[in-house]
C-alpha positions in Angstrom: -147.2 -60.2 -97.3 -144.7 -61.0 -94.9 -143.1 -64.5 -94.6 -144.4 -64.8 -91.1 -148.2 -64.4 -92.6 -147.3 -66.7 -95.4 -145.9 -69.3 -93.1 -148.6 -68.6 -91.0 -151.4 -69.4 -93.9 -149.3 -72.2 -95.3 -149.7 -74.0 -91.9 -153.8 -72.9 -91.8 -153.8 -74.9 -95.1 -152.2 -78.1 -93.9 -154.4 -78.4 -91.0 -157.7 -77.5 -93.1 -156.1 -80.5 -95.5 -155.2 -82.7 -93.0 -156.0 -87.0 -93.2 -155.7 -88.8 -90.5 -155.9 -92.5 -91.8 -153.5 -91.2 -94.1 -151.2 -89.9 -91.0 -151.8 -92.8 -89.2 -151.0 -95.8 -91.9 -147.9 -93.8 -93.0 -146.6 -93.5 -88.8 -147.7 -97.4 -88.8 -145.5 -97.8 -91.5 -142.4 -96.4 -89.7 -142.4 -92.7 -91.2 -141.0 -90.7 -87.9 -142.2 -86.9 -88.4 -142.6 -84.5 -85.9 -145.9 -83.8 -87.6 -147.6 -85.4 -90.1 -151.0 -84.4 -91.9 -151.1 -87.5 -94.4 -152.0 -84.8 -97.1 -151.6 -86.0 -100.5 -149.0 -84.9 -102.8 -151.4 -83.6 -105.5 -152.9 -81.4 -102.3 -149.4 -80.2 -101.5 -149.0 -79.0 -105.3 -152.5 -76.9 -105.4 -151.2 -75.5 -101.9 -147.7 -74.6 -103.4 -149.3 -73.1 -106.5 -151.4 -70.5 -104.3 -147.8 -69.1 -103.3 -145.2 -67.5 -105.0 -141.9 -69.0 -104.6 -140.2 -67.7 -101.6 -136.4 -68.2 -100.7 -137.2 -67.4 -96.9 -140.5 -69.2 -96.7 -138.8 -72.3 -98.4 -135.8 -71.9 -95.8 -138.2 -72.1 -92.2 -141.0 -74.8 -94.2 -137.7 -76.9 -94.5 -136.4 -76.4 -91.1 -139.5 -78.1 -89.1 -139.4 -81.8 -89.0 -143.0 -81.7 -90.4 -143.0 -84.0 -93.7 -145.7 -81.6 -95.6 -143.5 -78.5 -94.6 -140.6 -80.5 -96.4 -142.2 -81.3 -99.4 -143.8 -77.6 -99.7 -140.2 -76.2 -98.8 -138.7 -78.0 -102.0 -141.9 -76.4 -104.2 -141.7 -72.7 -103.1 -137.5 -72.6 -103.8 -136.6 -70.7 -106.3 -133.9 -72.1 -108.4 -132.2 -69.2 -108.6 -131.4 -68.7 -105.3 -130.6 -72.2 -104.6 -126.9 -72.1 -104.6 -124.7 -75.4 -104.6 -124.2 -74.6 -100.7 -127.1 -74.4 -99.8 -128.0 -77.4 -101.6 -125.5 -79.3 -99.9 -126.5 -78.2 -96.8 -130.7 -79.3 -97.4 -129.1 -82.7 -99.0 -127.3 -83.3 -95.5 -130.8 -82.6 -93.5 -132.7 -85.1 -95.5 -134.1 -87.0 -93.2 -135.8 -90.4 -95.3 -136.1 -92.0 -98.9 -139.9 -90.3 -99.4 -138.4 -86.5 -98.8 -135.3 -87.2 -100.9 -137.6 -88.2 -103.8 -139.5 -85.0 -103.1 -136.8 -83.1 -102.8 -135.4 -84.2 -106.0 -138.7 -84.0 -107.7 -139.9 -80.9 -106.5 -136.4 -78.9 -107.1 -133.0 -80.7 -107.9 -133.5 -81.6 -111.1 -134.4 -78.4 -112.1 -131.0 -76.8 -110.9 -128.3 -75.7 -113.1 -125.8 -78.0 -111.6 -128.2 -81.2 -110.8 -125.7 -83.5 -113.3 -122.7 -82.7 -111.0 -124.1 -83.1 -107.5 -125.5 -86.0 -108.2 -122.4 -87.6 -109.4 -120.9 -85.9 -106.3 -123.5 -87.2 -103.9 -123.3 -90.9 -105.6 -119.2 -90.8 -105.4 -119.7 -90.2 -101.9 -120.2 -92.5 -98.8 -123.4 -91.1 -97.5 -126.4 -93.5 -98.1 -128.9 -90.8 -98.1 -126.7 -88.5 -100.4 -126.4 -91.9 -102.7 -130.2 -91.9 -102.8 -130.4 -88.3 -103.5 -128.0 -88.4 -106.5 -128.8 -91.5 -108.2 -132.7 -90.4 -108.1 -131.6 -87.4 -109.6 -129.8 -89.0 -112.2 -132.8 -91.0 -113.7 -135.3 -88.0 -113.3 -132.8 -86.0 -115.5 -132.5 -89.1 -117.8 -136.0 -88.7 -118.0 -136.1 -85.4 -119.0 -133.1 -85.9 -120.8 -131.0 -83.2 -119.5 -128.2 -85.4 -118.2 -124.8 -84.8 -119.3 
């Protein structure tokens, strides 16, 4: 299947899934999206299993300011071809605290190199990188993978 169809089915799914109150109390509660289908994160993760992880499909979901398409993006990355650069790069694009604990849920922890970019990110002066790497060091304290 070709990335377009998969994108293309990926987006049938979130409309098919979409809830409005949901939508509507989260944009009442100051979440800016371009788009948002108010679907559930337990939705999200039966929708990522139906796909196999995707390094191109990950790279456009991430790259439309829809917040599902962001939290899928972080799902369907394979780690393996999630290199520190490109890691750097998504980490800059994060736009609020919900994605960056998606994001670091969904796939930072479970990089090779999570332990040095968060201490990287937390050394830095970027609030949202800050985020990003002190939330990553408690979910790999949790798992106890730190250090």
């Amino acid at each position: 299947m070709e990335v377009a169809e998969i994108i293309q089915e990926i987006k049938l799914e979130l409309r098919a899934n979409m809830n409005g109150v949901v939508s509507s109390q989260m944009r009442g509660a100051g979440m800016q999206y371009h788009v948002n289908f108010g679907i559930e994160l337990p939705r999200l993760q039966q929708i990522a299993g139906e796909f196999t992880p995707n390094h191109e499909v990950a790279q456009q979901l991430w790259h439309e300011n829809v917040r599902e398409s962001k939290i899928l993006a972080g799902m369907l990355m394979p780690v393996e071809r999630f290199y520190p650069e490109l890691c750097d790069i998504w980490a800059d694009q994060i736009p609020n605290a919900e994605i960056a604990q998606m994001t670091v849920l969904n796939l930072f922890e479970r990089l090779p190199y999570a332990t040095e970019k968060a201490f990287e990110w937390i050394a830095g002066d970027n609030e949202m990188l800050q985020l990003c790497g002190f939330l990553l060091i408690g979910r790999l304290l949790i798992r106890g993978t730190v250090f």
